[in-house]
C-alpha positions in Angstrom: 20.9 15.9 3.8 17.4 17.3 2.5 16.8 20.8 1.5 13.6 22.1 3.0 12.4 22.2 -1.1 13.0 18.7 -1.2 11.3 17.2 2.0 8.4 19.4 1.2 8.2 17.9 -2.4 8.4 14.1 -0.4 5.6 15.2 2.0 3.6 16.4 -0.7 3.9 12.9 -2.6 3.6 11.1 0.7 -0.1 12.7 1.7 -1.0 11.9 -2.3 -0.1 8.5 -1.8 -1.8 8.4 1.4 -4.7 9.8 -0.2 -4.3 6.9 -2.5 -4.0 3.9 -0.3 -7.2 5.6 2.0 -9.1 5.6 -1.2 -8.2 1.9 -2.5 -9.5 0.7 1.2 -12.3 2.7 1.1 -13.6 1.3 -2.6 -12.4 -2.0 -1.2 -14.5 -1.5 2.1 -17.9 -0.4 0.1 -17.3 -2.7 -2.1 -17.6 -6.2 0.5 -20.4 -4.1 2.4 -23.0 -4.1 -0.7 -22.8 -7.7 -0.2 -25.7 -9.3 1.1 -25.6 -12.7 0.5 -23.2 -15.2 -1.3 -24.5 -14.8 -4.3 -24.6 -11.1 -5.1 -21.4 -10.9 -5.9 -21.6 -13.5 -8.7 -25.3 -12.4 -9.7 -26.4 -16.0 -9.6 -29.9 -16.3 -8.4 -29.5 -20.0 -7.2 -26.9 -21.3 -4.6 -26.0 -23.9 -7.0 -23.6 -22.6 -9.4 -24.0 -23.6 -13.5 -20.6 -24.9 -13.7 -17.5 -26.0 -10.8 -15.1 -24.0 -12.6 -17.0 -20.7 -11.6 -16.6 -21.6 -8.1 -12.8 -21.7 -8.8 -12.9 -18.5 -10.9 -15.1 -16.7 -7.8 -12.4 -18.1 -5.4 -10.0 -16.5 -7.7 -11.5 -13.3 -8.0 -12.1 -12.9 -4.3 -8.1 -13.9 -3.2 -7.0 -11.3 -5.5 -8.8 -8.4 -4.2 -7.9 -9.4 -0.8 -4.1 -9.7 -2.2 -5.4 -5.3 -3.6 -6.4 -4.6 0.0 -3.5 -6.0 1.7 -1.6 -3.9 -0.7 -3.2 -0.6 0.2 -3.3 -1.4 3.7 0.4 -1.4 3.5 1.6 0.9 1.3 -0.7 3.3 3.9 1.2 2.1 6.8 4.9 2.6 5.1 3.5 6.1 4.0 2.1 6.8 7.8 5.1 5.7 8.8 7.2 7.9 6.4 5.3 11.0 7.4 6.0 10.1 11.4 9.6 10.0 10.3 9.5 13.4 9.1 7.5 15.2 11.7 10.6 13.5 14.0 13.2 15.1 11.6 14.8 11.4 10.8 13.1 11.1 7.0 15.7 10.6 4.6 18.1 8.6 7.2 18.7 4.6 7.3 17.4 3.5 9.9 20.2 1.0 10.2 22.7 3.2 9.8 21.5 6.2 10.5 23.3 7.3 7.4 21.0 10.0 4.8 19.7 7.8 2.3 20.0 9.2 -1.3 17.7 11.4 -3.3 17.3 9.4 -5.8 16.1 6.0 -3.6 13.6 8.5 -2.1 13.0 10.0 -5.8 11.7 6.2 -6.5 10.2 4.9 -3.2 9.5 7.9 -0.5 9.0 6.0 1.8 12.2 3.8 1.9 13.9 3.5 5.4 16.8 1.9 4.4 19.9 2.9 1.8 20.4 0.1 -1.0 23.4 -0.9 0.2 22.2 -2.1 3.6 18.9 -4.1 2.3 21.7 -6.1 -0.2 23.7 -6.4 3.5 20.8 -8.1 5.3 20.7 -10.9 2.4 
């Protein structure tokens, strides 16, 4: 079980990692708001682009900051969820099990809801 030390050192990192994940949305959020039209965000002045491959390379470039949001959107979710848990008083137990999961899986992912040994079990 947690000492009160310890789950206020895991609340602590969950709000900063909440903090986090608000932030990444937020820069993410701006960022597709400034623009206007197709073409700000590649700086081109015509529709027509110079060469196909830029198109790809745009593409690209737009798929991988919508695989960043998607990230922050839930790692902010787990953390939420994580800090629900411990406003209930069941952080730090499986969820399966109901079993207290060990300091050190919490030490290296605070928001896990499962022990080790039962995500290997669900395989």
């Amino acid at each position: 079980m947690l000492t009160k030390d310890q789950k206020d050192t895991f609340k602590k990192r969950l709000l900063e990692m909440k903090e986090e994940a608000e932030k990444d949305l937020e820069e993410y959020r701006n960022d597709r708001a400034k623009e206007d039209y197709q073409n700000d965000e590649t700086g081109e002045i015509s529709s027509v682009a110079d060469h196909p491959g830029n198109l790809g390379t745009d593409q690209f470039e737009r798929e991988k900051e919508m695989t960043f949001y998607e990230q922050a959107r839930e790692k902010l979710m787990d953390v939420n969820d994580a800090l629900k848990r411990m406003e209930e008083g069941r952080y730090g137990l499986s969820e399966k099990s109901g079993e207290p999961i060990p300091v050190e899986r919490l030490e290296a992912m605070p928001t896990a809801r499962y022990r080790v040994d039962e995500i290997e079990d669900q395989q």
